[in-house]
N, CA, C and O of each residue as an XYZ file, in Angstrom:
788
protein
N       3.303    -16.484    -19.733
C       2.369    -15.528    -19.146
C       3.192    -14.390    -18.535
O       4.260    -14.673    -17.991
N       2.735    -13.029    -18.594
C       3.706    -12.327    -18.361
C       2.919    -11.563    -16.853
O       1.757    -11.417    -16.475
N       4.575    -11.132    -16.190
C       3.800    -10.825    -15.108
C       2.437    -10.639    -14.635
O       1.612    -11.302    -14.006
N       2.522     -9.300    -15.261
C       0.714     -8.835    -14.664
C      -0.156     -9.395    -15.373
O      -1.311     -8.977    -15.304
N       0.132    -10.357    -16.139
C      -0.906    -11.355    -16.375
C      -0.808    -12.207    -15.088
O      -1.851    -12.120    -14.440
N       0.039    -12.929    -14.572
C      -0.161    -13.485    -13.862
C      -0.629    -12.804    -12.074
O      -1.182    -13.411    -11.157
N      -0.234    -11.645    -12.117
C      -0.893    -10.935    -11.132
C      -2.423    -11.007    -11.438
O      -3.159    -11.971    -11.229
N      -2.695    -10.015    -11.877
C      -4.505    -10.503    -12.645
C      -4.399    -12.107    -11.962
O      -4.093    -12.233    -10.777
N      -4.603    -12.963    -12.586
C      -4.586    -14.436    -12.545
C      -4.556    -14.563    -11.056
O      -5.217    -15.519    -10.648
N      -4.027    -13.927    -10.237
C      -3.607    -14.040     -8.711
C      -4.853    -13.596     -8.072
O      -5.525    -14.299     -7.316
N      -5.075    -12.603     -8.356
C      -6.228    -11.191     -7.851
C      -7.381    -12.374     -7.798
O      -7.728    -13.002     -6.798
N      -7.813    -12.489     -8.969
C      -9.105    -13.019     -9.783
C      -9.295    -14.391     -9.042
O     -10.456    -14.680     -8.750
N      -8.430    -15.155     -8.746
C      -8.770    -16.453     -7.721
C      -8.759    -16.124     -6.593
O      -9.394    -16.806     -5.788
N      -8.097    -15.066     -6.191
C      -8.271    -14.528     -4.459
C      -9.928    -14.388     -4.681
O     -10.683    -15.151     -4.078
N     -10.306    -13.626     -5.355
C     -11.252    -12.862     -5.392
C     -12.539    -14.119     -5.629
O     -13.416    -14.107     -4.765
N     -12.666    -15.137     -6.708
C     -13.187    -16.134     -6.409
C     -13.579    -17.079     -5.649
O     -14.589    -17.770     -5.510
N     -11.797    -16.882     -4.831
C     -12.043    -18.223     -3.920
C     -13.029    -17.226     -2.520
O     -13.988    -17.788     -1.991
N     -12.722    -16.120     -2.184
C     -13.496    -15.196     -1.101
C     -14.998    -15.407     -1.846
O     -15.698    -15.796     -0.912
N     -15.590    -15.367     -2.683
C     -16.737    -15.614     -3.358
C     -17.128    -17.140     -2.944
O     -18.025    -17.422     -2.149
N     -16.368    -17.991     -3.565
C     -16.556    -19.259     -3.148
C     -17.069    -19.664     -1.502
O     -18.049    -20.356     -1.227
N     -16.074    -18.997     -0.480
C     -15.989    -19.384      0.486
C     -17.509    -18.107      0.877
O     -18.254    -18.892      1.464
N     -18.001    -17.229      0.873
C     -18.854    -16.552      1.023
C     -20.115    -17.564      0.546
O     -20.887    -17.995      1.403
N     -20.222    -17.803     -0.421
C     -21.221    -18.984     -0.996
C     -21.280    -20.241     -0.123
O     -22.390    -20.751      0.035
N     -20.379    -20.713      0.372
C     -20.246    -21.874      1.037
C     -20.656    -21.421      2.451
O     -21.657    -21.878      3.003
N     -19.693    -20.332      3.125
C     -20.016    -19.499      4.068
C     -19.849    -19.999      5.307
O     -19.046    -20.916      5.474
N     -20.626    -19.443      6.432
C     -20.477    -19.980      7.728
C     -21.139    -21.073      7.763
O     -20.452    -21.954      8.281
N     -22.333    -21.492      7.400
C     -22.697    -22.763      7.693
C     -23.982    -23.141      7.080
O     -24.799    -22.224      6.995
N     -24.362    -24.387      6.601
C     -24.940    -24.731      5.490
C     -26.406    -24.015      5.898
O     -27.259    -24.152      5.021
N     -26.790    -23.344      6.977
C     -28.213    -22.990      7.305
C     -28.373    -21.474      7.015
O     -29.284    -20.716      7.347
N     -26.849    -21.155      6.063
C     -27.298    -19.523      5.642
C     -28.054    -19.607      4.311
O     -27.764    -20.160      3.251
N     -29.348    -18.725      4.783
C     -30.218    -18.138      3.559
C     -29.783    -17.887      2.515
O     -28.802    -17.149      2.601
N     -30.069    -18.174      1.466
C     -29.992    -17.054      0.094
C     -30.214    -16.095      0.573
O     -31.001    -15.958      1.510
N     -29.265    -14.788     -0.213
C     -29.360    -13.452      0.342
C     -28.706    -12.712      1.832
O     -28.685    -11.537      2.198
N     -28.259    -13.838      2.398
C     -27.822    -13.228      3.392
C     -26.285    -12.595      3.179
O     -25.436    -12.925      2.351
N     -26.234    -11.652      4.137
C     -24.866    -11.126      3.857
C     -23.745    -11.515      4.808
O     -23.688    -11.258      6.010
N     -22.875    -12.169      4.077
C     -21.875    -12.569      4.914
C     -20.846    -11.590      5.555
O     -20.564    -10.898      4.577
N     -20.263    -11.205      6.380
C     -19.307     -9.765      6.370
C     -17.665    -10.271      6.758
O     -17.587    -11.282      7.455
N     -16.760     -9.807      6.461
C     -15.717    -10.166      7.466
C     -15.053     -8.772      8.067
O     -15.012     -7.566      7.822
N     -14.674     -9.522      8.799
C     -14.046     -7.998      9.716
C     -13.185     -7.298      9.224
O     -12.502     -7.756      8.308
N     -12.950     -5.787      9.777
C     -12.647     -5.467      8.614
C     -10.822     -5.170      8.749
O     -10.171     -4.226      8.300
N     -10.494     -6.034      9.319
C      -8.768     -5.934      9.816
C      -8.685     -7.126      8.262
O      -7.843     -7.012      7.371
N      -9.601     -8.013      8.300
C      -8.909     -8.557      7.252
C      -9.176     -8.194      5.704
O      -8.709     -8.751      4.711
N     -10.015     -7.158      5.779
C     -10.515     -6.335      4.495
C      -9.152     -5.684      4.312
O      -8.402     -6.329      3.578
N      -8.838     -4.966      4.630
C      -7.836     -3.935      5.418
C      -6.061     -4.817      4.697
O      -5.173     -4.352      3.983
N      -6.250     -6.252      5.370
C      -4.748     -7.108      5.093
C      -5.301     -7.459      3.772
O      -4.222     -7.385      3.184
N      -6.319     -7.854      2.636
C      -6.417     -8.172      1.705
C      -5.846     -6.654      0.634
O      -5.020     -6.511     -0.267
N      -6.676     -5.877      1.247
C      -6.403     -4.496      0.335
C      -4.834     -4.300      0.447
O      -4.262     -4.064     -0.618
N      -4.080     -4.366      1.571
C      -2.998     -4.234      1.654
C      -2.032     -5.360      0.788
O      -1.202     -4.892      0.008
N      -2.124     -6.541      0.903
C      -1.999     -7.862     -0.084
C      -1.702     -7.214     -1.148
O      -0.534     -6.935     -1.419
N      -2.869     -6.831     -2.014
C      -2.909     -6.447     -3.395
C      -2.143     -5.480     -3.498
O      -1.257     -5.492     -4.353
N      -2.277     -4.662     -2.839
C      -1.181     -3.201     -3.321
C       0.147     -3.721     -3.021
O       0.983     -3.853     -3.915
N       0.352     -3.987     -1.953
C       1.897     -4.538     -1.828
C       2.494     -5.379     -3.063
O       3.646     -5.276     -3.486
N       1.421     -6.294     -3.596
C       1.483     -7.362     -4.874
C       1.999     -6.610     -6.432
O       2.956     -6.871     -7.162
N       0.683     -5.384     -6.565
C       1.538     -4.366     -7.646
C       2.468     -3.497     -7.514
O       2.964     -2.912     -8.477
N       2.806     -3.317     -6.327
C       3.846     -2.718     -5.901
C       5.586     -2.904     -6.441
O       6.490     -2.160     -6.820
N       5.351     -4.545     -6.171
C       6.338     -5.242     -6.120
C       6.629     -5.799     -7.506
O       7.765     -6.144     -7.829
N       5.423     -5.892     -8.440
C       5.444     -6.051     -9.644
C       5.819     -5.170    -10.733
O       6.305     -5.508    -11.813
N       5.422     -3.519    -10.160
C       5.882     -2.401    -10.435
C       7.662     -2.367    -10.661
O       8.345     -2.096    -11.649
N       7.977     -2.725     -9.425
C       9.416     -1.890     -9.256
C      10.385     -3.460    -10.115
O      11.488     -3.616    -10.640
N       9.340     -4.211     -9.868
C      10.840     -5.416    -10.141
C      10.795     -5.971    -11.706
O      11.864     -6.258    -12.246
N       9.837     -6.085    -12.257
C       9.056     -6.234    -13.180
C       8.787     -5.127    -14.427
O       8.601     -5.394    -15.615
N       8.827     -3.701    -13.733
C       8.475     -3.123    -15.276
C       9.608     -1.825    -14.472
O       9.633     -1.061    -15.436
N      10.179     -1.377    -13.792
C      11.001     -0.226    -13.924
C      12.356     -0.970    -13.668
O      13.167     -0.565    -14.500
N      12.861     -1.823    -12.906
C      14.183     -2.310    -12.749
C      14.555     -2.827    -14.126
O      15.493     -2.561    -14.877
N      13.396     -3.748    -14.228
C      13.549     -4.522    -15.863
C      13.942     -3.664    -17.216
O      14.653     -4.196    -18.069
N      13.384     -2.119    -17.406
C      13.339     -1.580    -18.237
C      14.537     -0.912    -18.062
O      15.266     -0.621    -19.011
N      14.883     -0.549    -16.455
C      16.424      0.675    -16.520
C      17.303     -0.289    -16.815
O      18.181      0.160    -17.553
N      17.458     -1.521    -16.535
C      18.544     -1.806    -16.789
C      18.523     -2.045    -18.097
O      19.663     -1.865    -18.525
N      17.658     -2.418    -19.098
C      17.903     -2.395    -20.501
C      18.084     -1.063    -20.995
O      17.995     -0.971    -22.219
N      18.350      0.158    -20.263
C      18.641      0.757    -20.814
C      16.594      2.120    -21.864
O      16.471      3.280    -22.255
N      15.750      1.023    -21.791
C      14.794      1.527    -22.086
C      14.209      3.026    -21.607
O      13.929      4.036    -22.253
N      14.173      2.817    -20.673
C      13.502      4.151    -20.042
C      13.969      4.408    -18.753
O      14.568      3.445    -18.275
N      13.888      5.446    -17.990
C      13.937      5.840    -16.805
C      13.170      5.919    -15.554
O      12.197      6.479    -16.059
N      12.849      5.800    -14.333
C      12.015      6.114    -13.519
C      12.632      7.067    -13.224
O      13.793      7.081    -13.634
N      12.131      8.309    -12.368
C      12.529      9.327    -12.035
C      11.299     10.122    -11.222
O      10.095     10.035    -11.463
N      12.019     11.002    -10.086
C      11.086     11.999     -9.726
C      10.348     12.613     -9.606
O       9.499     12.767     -8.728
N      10.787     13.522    -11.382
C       9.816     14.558    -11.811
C       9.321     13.450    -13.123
O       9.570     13.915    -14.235
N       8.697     12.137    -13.125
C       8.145     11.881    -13.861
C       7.270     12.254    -14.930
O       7.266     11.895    -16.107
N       6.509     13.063    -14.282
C       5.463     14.079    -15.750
C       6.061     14.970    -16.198
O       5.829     15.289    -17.364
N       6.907     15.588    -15.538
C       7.838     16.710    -16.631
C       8.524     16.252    -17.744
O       8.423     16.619    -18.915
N       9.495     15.094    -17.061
C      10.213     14.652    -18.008
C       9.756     13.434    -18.936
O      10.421     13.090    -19.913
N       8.587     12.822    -18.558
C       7.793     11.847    -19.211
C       8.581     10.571    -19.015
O       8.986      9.780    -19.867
N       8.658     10.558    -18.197
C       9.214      8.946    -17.492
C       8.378      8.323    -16.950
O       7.252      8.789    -16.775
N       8.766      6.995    -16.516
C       7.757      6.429    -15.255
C       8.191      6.770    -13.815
O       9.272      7.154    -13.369
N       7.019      6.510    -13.233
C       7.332      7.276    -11.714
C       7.983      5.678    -11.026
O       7.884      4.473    -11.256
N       8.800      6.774     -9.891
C       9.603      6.043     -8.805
C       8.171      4.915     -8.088
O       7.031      5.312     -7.847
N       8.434      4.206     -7.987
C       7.603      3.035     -7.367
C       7.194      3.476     -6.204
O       6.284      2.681     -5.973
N       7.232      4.173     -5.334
C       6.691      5.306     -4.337
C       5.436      5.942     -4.804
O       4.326      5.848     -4.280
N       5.764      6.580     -5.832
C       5.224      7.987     -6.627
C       4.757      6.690     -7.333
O       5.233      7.323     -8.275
N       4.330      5.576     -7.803
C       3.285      4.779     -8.825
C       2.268      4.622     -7.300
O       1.125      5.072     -7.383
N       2.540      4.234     -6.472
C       1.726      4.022     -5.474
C       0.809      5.039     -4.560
O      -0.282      4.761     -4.062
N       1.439      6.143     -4.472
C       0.735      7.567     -4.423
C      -0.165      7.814     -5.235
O      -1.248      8.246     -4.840
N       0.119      7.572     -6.665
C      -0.611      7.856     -7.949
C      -1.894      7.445     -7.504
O      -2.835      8.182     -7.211
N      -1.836      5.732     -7.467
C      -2.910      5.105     -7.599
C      -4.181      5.435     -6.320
O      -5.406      5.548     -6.348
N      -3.028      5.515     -5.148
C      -3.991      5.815     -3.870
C      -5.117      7.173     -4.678
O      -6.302      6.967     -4.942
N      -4.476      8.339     -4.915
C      -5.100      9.482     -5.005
C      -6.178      9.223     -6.445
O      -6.901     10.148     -6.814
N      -6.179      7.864     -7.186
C      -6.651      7.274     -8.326
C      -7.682      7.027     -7.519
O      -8.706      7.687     -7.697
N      -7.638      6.048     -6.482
C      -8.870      5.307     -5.995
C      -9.326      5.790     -4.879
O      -9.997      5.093     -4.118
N      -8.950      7.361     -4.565
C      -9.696      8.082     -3.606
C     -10.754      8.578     -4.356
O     -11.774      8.682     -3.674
N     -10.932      9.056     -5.971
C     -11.513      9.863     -6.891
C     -12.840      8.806     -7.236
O     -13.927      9.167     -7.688
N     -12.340      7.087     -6.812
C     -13.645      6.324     -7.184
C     -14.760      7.041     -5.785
O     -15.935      7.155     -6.132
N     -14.594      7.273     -5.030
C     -15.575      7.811     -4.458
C     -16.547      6.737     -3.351
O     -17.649      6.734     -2.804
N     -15.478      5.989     -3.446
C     -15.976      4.445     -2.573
C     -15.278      4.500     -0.884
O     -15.193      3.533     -0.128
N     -15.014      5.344     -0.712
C     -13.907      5.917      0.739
C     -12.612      5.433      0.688
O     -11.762      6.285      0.946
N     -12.099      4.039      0.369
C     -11.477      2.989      0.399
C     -10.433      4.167      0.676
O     -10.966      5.231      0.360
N      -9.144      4.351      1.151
C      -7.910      5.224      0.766
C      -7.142      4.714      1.135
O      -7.364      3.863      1.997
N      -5.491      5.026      0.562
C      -4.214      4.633      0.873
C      -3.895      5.422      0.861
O      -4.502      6.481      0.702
N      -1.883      5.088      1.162
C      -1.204      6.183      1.042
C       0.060      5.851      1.728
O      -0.037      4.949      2.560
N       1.788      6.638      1.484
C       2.476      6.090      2.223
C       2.752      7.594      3.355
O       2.498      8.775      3.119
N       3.315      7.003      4.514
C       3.696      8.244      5.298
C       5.198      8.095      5.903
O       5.846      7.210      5.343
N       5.704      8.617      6.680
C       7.031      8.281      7.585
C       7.658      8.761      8.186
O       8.350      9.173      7.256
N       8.088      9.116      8.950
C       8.735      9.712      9.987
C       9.985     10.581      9.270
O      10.085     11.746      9.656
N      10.811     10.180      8.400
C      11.787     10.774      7.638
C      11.250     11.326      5.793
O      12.018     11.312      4.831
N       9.803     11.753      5.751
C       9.660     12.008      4.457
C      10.357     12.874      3.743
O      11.066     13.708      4.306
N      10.268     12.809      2.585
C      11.322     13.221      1.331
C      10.090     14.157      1.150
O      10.395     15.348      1.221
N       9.124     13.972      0.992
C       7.717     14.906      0.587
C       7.170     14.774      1.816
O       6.758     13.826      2.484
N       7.292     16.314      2.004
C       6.021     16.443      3.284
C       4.631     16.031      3.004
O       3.955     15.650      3.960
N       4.139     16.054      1.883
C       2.733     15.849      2.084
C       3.134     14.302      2.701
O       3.254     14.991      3.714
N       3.318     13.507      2.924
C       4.035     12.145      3.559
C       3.746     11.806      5.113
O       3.699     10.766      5.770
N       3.550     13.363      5.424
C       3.845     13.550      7.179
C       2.549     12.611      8.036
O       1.377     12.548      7.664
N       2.960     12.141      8.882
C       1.117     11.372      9.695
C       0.497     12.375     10.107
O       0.814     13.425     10.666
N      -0.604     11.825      9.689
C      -2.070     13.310      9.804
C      -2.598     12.905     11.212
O      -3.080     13.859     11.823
N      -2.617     11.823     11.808
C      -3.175     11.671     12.558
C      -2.212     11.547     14.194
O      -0.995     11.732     14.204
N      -3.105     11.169     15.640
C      -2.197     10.819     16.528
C      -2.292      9.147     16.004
O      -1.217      8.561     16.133
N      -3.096      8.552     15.601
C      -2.880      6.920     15.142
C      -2.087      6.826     14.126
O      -1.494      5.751     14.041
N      -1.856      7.696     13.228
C      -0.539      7.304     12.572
C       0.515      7.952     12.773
O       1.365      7.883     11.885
N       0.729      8.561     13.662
C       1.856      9.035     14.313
C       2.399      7.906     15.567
O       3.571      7.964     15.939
N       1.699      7.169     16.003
C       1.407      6.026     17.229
C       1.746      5.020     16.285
O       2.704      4.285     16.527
N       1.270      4.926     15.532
C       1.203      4.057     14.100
C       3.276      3.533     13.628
O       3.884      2.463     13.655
N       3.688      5.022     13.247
C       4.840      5.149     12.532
C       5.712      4.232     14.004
O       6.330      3.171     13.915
N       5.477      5.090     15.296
C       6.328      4.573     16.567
C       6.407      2.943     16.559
O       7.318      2.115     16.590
N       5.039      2.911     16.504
C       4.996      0.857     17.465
C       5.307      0.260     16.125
O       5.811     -0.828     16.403
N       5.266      0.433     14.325
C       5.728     -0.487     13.676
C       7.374     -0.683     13.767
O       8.002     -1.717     13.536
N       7.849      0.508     14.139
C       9.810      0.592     14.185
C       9.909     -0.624     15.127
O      10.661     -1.473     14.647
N       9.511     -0.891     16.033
C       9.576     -2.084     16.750
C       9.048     -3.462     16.809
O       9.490     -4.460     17.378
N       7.809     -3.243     15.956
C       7.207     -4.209     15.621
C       6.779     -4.447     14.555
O       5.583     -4.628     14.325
N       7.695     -4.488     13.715
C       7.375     -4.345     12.076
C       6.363     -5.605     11.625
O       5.922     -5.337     10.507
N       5.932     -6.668     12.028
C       5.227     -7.753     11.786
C       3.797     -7.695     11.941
O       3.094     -8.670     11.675
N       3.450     -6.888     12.249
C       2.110     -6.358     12.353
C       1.265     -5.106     11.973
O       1.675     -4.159     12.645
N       0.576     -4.857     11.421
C      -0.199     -3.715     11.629
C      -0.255     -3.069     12.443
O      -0.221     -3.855     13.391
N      -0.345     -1.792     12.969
C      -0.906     -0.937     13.836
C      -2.389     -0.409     13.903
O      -2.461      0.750     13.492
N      -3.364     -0.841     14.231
C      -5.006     -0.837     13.724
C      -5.500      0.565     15.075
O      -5.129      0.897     16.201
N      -6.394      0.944     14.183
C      -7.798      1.777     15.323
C      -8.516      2.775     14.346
O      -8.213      3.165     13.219
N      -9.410      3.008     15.048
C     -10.472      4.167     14.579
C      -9.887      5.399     14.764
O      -8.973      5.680     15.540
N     -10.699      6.386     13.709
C     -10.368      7.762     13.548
C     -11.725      8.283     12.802
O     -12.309      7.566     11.989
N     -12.100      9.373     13.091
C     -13.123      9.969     13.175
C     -12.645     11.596     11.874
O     -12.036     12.598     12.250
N     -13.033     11.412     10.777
C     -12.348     12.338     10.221
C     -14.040     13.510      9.382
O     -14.593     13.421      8.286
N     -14.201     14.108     10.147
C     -15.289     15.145      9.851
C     -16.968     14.474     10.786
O     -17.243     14.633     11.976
N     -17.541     13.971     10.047
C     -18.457     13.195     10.522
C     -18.381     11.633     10.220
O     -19.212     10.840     10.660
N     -17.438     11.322      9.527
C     -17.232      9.948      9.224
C     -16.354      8.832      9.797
O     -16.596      9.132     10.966
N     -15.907      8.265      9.860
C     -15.402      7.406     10.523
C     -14.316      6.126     10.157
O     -14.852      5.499      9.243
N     -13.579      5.771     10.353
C     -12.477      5.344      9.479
C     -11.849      4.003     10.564
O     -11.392      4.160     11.696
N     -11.999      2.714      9.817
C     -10.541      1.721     10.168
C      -9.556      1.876      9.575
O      -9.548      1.937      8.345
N      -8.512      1.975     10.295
C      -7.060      2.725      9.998
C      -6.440      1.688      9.904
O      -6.427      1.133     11.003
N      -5.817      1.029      9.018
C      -4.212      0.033      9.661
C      -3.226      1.008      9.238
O      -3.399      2.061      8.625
N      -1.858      0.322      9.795
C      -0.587      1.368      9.538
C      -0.088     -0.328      9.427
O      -0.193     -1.249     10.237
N       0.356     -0.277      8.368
C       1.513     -0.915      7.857
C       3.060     -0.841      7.492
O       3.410      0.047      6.715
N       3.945     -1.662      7.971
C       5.403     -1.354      7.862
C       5.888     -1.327      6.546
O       5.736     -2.450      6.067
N       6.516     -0.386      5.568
C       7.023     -0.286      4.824
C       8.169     -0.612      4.586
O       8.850      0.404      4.724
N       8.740     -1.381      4.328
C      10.297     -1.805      4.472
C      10.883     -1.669      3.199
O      10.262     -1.624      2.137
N      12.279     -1.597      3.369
C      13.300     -1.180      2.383
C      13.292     -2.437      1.723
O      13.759     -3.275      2.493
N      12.988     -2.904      0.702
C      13.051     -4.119     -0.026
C      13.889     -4.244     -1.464
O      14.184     -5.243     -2.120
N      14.103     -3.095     -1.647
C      14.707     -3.477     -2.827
C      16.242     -2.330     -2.989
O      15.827     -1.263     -2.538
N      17.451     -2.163     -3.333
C      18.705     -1.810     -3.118
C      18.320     -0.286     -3.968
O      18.721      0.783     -3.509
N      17.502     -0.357     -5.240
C      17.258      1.057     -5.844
C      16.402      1.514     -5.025
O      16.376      2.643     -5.514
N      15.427      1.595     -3.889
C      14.360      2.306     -2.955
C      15.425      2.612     -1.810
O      15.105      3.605     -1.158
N      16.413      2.109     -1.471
C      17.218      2.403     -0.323
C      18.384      3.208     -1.069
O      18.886      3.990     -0.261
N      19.047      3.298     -2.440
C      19.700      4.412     -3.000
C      19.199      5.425     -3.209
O      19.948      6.391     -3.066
N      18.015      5.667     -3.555
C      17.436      6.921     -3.645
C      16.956      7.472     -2.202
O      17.114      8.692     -2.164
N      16.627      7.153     -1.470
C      16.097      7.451     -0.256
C      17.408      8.260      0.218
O      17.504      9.486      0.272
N      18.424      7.287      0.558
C      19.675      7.671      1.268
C      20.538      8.551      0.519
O      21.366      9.068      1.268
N      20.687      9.026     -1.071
C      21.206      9.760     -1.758
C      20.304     11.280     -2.092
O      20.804     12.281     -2.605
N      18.832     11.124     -1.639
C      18.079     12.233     -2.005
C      18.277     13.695     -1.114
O      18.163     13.664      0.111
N      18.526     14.737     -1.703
C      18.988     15.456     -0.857
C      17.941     15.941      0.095
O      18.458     16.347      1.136
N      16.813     16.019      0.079
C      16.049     16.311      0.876
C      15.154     15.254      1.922
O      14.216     15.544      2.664
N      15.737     14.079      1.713
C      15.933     12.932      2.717
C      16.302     13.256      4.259
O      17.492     13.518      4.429
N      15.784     13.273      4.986
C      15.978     13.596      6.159
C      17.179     12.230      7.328
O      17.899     12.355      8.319
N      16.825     11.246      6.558
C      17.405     10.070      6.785
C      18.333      9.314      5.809
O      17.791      9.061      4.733
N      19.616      8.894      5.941
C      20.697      8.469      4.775
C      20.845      7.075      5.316
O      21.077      6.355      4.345
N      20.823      6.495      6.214
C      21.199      5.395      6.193
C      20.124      3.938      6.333
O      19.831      3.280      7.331
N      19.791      3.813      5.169
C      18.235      2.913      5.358
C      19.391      1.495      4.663
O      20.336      1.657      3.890
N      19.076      0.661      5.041
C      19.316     -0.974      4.780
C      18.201     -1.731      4.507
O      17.076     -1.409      4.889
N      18.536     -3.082      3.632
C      17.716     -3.657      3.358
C      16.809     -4.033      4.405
O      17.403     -4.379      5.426
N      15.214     -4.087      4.493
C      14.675     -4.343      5.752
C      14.197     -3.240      6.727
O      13.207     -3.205      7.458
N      15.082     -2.451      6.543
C      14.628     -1.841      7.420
C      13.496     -0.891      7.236
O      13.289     -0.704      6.037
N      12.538     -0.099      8.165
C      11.315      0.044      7.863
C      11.198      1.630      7.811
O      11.248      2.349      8.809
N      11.031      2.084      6.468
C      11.532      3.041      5.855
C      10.108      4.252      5.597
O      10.131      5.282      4.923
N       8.710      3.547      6.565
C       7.446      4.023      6.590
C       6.826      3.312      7.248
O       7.105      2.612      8.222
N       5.279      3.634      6.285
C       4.136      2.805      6.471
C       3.582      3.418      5.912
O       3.724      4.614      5.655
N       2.427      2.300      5.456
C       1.159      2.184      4.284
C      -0.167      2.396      5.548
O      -0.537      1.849      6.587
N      -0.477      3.336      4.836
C      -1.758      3.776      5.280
C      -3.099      3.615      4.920
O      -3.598      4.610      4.394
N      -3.963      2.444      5.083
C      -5.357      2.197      4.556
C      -6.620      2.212      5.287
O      -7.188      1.374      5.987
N      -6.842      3.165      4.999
C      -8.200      3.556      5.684
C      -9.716      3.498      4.970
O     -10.117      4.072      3.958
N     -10.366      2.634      5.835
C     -11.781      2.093      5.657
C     -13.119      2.578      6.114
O     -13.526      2.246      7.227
N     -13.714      3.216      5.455
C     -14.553      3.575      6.035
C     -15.976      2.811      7.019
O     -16.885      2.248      6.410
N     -15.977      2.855      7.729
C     -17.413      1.918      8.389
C     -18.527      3.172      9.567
O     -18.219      4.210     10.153
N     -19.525      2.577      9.492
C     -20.518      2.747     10.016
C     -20.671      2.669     11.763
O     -21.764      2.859     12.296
């Protein structure tokens, strides 16, 4: 079974067993029809789950795997040169992919040292956000934000240097504001914002 088969395969029983356990539910005296909800910090760590999941399947799995055979390149200017994008830039992609479904759901990465300004925290919660994960990388940074008339659960998630090609390019890019990133260390944050009522 090849990776993202087995990712799929991963997704699809998460996604069952939350079905399952919704069906089963809080307690045997829920109605047909009723709606079960969960809060939405853990909507928020599931959505984050999954992206982190192709993320990681991305970079280790189909661009490390392929440069080192020599196959293809990841690179930068990916659409110019018709490469695949830097595992950063696949994850940007997709956020600005599943902002266009029109369902609010959004991601995105940001950081204190961006290479791309559009990167910068829009908000004072993810600017508060970027501060308290440098110290507390094990957690989320959560709160509301109010963006026009709508309304948003925010987590800020720690981005960490995980893999030796995301910490060479970072630290070799000339417009890197920051050169010395190590494995681990927390090189952003993932931004997912939820819309609620």
């Amino acid at each position: 079974m090849t990776s993202s088969n087995m990712l799929r395969w991963r997704v699809l029983m998460l996604v069952f067993g939350l079905g399952v356990a919704g069906c089963v539910g809080p307690s045997s005296e829920t109605k047909p029809g009723t709606v079960v909800s969960l809060p939405v910090e853990m909507v928020a760590d599931y959505v984050h789950a999954v992206i982190e999941a192709d993320r990681e399947v991305y970079t280790r799995h189909v661009v490390e795997r392929l440069q080192l055979k020599g196959v293809i390149v990841a690179s930068e200017n990916w659409e110019e040169k018709n490469t695949l994008p830097l595992p950063a830039q696949f994850l940007m992609e997709s956020g600005r992919v599943m902002a266009r479904k029109g369902i609010g759901v959004q991601y995105r990465l940001i950081s204190l040292w961006p290479i791309n300004n559009r990167n910068v925290a829009r908000s004072e919660l993810e600017k508060e956000g970027l501060g308290t994960i440098l110290t507390h990388p094990n957690k989320p940074y959560t709160g509301y934000v109010k963006v026009g008339t709508a309304r948003y659960f925010q987590a800020v998630y720690p981005d960490l240097a995980v893999t030796q090609a995301c910490i060479g390019c970072h630290n070799a890019h000339p417009d890197s504001p920051k050169r010395d990133f190590k494995i681990n260390d927390v090189m952003g944050a993932m931004v997912i914002s939820i819309p609620v009522k």
